[in-house]
N, C-alpha and C positions, 0 to 999 in steps of 0.2 A: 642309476646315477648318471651314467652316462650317456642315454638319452634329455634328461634333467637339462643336462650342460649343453648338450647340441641344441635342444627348443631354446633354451638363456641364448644362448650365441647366438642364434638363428635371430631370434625377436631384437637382441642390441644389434643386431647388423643393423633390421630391417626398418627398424626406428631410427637408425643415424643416419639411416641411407634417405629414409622420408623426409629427416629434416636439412638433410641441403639441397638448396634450391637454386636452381639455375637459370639467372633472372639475365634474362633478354632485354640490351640497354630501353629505353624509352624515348631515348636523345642520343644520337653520337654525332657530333660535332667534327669539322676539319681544323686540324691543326701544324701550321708553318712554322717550320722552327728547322735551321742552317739548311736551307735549299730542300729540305723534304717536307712531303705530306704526311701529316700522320690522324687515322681515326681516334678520339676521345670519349669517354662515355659522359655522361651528366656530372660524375662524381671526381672526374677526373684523370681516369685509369686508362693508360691507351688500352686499346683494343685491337689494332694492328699499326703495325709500325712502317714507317720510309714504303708508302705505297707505291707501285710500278705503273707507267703513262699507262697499260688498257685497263685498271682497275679505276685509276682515275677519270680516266674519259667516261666507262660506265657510270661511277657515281655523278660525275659532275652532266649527263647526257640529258637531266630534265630541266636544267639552270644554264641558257644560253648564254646570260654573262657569265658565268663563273666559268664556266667553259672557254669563253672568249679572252678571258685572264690567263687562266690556267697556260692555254696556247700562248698566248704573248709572253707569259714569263718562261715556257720552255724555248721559244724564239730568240728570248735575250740570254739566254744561258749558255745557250749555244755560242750564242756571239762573244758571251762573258772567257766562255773557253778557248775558243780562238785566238779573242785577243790576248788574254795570258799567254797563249802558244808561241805568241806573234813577237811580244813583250819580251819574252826567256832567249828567244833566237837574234833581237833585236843586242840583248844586253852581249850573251855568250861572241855574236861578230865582233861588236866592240872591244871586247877581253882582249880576244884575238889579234886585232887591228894594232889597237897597245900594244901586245907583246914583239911588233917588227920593230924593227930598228929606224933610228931619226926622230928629228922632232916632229914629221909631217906624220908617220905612222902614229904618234902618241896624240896629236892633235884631231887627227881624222876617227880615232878608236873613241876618245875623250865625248868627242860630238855626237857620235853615233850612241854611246852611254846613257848623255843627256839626252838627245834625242828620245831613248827608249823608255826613260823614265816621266819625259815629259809626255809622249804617249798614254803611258800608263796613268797619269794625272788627269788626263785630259778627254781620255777613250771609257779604258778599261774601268774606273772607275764609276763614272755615271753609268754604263751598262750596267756593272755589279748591282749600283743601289736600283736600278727601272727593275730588274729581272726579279730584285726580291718586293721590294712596291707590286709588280702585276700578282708574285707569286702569294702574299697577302694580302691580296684584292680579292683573287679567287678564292682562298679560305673564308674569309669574312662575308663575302655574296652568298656562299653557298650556305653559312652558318644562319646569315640573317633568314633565308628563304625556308632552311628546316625549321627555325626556331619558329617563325611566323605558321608554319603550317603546325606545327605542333601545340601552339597557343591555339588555334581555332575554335578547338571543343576539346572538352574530355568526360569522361566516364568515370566517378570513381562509387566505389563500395568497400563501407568502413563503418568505425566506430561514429557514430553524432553524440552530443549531448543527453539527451535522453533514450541513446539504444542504438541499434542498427541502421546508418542511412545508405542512402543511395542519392547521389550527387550527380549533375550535369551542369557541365559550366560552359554554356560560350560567347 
């Protein structure tokens, strides 16, 4: 009996174990979404998430444009941070400026206020939207050139209408 039970168990392992299968995307796609990169498979499912600049450099290292995005939108990102740095320090002097005494300290803080906000209008914001514009340039370039090579040919083997086929499509 209780060899019975070990060959049962043994055989429902080894058959559940046969039937999952551990499918290797056939497409994975980039995907931009709040200032990260992220891998997609055909169906949808990331496959990794918020990728790091030398993963990316490798993936993107056979797509010279996408490559040349990717760089320009970390270029502006940079600048995007900065100038927010610039913007916070801009606002916080003014606070300051205001809190002295007279009308000249409230009027010179006041300016400085505006000043920093019209900056941030004027600066900080068109960086923001360029750096995510390149950073969805290089997804899209790089998606257009997989998908393209991936349409080329394919191979498949499957059910036909009358039986077993074998298909090549290019």
């Amino acid at each position: 009996m209780r060899k019975t039970l070990t060959l049962l168990f043994c055989a429902i392992s080894f058959c559940t174990y046969s039937q999952e299968k551990e499918e290797t995307p056939d497409f994975e796609y980039l995907q931009f979404k709040r200032s990260k990169f992220n891998l997609i498979d055909e169906n949808g499912y990331q496959i990794k998430r918020k990728l790091k600049r030398d993963e990316m450099n490798e993936l993107l290292a056979g797509y010279p444009t996408a490559l040349n995005h990717y760089n320009k939108f970390r270029t502006f990102r940079t600048l995007k941070i900065a100038s927010r740095g610039l913007f916070v320090a801009t606002e916080i002097t003014g606070l300051i400026v205001m809190s002295g005494k007279g009308d000249n300290a409230i009027n010179s803080g006041t300016g400085i206020v505006v000043g920093g906000l019209i900056f941030m209008l004027g600066v900080q914001l068109p960086i923001s939207i360029v750096a995510g514009s390149q950073g969805s340039q290089a997804a899209d370039t790089y998606n257009h050139h997989i998908k393209k090579e991936q349409d080329r040919y394919s191979l498949n083997f499957g059910a036909a209408p009358h039986g077993i086929g074998l298909t090549f499509n290019f």
